[in-house]
C-alpha atoms as a printed R data frame, in Angstrom:
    type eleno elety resid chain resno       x      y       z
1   ATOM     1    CA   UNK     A     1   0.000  0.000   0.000
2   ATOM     2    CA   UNK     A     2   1.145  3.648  -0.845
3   ATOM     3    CA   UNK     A     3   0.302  6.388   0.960
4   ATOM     4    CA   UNK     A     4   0.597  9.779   0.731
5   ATOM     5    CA   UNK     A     5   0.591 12.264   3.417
6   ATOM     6    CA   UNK     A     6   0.041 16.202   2.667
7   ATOM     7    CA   UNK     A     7   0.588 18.980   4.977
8   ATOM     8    CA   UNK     A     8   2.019 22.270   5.701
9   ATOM     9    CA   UNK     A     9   4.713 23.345   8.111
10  ATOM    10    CA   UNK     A    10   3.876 22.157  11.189
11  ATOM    11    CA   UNK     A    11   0.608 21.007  10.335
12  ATOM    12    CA   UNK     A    12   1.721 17.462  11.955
13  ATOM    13    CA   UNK     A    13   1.867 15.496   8.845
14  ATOM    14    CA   UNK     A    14   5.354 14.051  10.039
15  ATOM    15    CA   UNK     A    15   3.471 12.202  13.220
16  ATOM    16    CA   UNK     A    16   0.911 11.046  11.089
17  ATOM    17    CA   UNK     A    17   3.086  9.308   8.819
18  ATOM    18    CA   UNK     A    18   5.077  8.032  11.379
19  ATOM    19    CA   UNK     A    19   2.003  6.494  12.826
20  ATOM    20    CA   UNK     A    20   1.014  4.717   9.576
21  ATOM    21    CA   UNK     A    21   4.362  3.256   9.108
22  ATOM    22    CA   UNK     A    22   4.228  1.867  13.421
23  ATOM    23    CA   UNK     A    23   1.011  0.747  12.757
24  ATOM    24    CA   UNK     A    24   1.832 -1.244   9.397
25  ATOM    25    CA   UNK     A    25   4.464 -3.512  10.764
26  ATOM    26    CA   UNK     A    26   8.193 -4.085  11.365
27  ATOM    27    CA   UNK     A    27  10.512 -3.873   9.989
28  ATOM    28    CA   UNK     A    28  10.438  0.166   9.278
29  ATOM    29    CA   UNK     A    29  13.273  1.826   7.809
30  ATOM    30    CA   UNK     A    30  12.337  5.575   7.845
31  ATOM    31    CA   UNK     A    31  13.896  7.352   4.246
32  ATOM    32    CA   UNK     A    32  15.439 10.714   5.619
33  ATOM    33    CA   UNK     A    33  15.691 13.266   2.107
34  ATOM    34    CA   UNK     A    34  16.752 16.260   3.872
35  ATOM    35    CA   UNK     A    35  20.702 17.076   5.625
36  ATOM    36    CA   UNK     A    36  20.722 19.528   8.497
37  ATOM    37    CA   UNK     A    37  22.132 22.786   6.749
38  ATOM    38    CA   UNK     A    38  21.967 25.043   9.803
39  ATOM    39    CA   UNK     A    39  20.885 24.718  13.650
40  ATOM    40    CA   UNK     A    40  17.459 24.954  13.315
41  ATOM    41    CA   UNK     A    41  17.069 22.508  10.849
42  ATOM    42    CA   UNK     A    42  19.246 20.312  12.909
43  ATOM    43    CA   UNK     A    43  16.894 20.846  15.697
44  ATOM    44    CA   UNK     A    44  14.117 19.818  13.616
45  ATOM    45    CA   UNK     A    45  15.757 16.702  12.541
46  ATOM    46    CA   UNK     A    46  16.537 15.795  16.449
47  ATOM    47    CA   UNK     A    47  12.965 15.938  17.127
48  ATOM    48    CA   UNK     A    48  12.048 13.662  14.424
49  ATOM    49    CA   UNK     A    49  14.640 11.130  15.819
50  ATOM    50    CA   UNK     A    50  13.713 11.232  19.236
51  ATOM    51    CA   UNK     A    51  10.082 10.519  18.288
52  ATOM    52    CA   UNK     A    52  10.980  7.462  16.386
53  ATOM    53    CA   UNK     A    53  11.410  3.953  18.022
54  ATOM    54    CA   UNK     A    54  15.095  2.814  18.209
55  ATOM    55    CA   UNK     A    55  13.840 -0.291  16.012
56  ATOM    56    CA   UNK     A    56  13.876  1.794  12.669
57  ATOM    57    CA   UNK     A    57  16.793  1.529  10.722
58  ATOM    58    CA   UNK     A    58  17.357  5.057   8.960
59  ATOM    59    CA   UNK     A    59  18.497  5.799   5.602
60  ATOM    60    CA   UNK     A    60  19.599  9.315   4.594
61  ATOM    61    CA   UNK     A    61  18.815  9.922   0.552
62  ATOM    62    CA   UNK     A    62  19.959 12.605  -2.242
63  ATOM    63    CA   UNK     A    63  19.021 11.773  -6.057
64  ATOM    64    CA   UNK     A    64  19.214  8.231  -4.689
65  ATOM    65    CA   UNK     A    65  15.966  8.237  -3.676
66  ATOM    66    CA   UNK     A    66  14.371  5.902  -6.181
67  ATOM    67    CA   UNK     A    67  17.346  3.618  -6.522
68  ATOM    68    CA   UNK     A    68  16.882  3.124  -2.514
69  ATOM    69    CA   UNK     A    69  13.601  2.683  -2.709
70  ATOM    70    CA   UNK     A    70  13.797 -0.373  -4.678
71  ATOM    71    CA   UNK     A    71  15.894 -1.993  -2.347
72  ATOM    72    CA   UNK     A    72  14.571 -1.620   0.401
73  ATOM    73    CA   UNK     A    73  12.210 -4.772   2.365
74  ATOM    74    CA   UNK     A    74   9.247 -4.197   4.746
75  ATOM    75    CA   UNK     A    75   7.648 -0.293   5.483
76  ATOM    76    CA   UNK     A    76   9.246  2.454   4.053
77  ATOM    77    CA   UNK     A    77   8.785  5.777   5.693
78  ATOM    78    CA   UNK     A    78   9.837  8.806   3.068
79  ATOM    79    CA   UNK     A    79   9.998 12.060   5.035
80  ATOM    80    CA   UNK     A    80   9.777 14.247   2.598
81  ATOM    81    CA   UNK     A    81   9.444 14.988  -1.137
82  ATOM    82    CA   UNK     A    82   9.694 18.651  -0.246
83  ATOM    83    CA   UNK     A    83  13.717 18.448   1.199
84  ATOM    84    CA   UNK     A    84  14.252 16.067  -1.717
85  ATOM    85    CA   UNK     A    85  13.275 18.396  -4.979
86  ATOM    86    CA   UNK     A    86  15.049 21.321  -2.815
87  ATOM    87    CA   UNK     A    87  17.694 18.777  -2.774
88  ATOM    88    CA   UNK     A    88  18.456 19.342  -6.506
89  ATOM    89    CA   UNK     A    89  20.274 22.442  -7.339
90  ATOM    90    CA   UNK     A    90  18.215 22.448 -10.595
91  ATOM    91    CA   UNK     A    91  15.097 21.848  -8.762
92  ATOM    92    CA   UNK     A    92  14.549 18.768 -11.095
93  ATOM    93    CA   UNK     A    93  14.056 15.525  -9.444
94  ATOM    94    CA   UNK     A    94  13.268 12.836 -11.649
95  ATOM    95    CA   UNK     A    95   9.537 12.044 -10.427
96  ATOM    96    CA   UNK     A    96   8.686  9.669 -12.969
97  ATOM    97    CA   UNK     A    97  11.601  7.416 -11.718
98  ATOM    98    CA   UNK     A    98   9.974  8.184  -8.132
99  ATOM    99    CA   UNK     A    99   7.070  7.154  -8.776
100 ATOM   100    CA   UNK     A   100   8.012  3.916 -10.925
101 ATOM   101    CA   UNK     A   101   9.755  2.703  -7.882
102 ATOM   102    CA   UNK     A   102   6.612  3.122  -5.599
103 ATOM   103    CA   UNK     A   103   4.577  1.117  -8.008
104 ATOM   104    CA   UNK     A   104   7.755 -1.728  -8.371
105 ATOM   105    CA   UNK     A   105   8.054 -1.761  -4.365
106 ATOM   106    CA   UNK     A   106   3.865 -1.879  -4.380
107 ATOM   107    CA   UNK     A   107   3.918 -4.676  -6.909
108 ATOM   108    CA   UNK     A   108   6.719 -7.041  -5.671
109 ATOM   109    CA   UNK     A   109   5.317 -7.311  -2.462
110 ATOM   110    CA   UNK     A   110   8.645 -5.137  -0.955
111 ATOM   111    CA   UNK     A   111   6.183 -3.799   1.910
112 ATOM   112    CA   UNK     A   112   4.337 -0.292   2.349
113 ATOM   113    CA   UNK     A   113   5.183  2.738   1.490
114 ATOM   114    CA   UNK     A   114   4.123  6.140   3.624
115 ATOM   115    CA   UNK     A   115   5.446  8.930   1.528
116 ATOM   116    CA   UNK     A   116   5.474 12.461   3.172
117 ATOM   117    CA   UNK     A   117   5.261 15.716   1.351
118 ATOM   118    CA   UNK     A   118   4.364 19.296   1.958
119 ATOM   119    CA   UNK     A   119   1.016 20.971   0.459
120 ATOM   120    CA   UNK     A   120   2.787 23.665  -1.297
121 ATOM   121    CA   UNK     A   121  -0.521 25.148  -3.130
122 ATOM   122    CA   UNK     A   122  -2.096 26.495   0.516
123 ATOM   123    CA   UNK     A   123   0.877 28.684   1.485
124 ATOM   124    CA   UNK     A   124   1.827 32.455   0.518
125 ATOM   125    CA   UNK     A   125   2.377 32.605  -3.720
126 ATOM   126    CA   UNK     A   126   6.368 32.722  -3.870
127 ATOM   127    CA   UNK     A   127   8.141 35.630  -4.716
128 ATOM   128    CA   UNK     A   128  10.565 34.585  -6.408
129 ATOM   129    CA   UNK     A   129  11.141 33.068  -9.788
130 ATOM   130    CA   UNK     A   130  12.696 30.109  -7.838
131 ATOM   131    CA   UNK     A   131  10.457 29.640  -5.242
132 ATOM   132    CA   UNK     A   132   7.733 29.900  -7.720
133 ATOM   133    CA   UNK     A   133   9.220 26.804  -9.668
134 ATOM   134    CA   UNK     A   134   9.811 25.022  -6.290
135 ATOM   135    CA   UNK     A   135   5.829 25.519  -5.738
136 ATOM   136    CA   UNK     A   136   5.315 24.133  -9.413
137 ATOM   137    CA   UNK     A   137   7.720 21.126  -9.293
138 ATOM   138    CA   UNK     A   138   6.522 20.091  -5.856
139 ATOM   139    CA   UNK     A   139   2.830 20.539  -6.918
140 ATOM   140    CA   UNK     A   140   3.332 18.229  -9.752
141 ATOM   141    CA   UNK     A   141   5.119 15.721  -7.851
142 ATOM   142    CA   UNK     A   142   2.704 15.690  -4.974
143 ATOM   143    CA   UNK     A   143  -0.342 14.992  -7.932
144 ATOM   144    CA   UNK     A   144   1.782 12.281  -9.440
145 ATOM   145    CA   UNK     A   145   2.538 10.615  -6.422
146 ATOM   146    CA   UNK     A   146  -1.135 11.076  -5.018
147 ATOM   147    CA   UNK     A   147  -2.659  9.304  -8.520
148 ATOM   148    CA   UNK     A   148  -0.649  6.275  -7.896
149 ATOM   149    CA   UNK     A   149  -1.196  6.065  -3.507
150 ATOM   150    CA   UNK     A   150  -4.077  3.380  -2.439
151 ATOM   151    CA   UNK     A   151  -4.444  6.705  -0.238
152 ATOM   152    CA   UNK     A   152  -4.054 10.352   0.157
153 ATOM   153    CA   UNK     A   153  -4.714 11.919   3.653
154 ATOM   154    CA   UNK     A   154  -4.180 15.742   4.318
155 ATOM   155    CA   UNK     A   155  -2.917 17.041   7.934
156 ATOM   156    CA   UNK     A   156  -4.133 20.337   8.725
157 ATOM   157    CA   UNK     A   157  -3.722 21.336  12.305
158 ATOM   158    CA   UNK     A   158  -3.173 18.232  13.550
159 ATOM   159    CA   UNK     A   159  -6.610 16.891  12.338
160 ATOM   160    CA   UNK     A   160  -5.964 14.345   8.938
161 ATOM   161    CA   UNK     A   161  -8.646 14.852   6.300
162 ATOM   162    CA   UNK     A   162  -8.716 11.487   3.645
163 ATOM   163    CA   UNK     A   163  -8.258 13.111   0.212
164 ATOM   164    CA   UNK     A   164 -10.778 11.024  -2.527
165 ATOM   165    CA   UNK     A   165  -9.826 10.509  -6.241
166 ATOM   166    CA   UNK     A   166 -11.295 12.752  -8.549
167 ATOM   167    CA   UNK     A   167 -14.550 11.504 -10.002
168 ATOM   168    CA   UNK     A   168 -14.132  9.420 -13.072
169 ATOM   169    CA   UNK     A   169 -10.664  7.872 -11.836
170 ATOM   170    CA   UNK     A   170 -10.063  4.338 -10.351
């Protein structure tokens, strides 16, 4: 099963997933995309540690992402798509490898997948030229990973909303 969780900053999202992932079964390895680039991000990434159970092996990604994916057995926690395209100087990530690894992992049987990512599209419109194509490359992502989850839930306060398929789609 593949599912994706949405949120802003803050909004929680990160619990949730971690949640799903506890609740689906061991073995969990949880897919960290982001590096701490200054103290408060190394904060952030200390809380998300000391939340997690000492059972879950950790993996720290780049690029890699999809190539890990593939290998990897039992529940995979990815937290988040939104460190991973800032990730890439050229603010390219190849999605469409991304995604083809979610559906190879769904059909061999590898285990689940809880994929986090942030809900770009509610926030402030960007400023800038760059943070404009961040918004767009994130947005697109987010859609393409969201048509191929068994599930889409948005976080919003704390409080998870299920997100439905559009009408007409499977």
């Amino acid at each position: 099963m593949i599912t994706l969780v949405l949120g802003g900053t803050r909004s929680g999202k990160s619990q949730v997933a971690e949640a799903l992932a506890a609740e689906a079964g061991a073995p969990v390895t949880y897919v960290a995309t982001g590096r701490a680039t200054d103290e408060e991000m190394a904060a952030r990434i200390a809380a998300h540690r000391a939340r997690r159970p000492a059972s879950w092996a950790t993996v720290e990604v780049g690029p890699d992402l999809p190539e890990v994916l593939r290998r990897l057995d039992g529940v995979a926690l990815v937290d988040s798509l939104g460190t991973w395209v800032a990730g890439h100087a050229d603010l390219a990530p190849d999605g469409t490898a991304l995604c083809a690894a979610l559906r190879d992992r769904e059909a061999a049987g590898a285990g689940d997948t809880v994929v986090v990512s942030e809900e770009v599209g509610l926030g402030v419109h960007a400023a800038t030229e760059a943070g404009r194509r961040f918004a767009d490359v994130l947005g697109d992502l987010n859609r393409a990973v969201a048509d191929l989850a068994d599930r889409a839930l948005l976080v919003v306060a704390g409080r998870v909303l299920p997100l439905d398929r559009p009408a007409g789609r499977a």
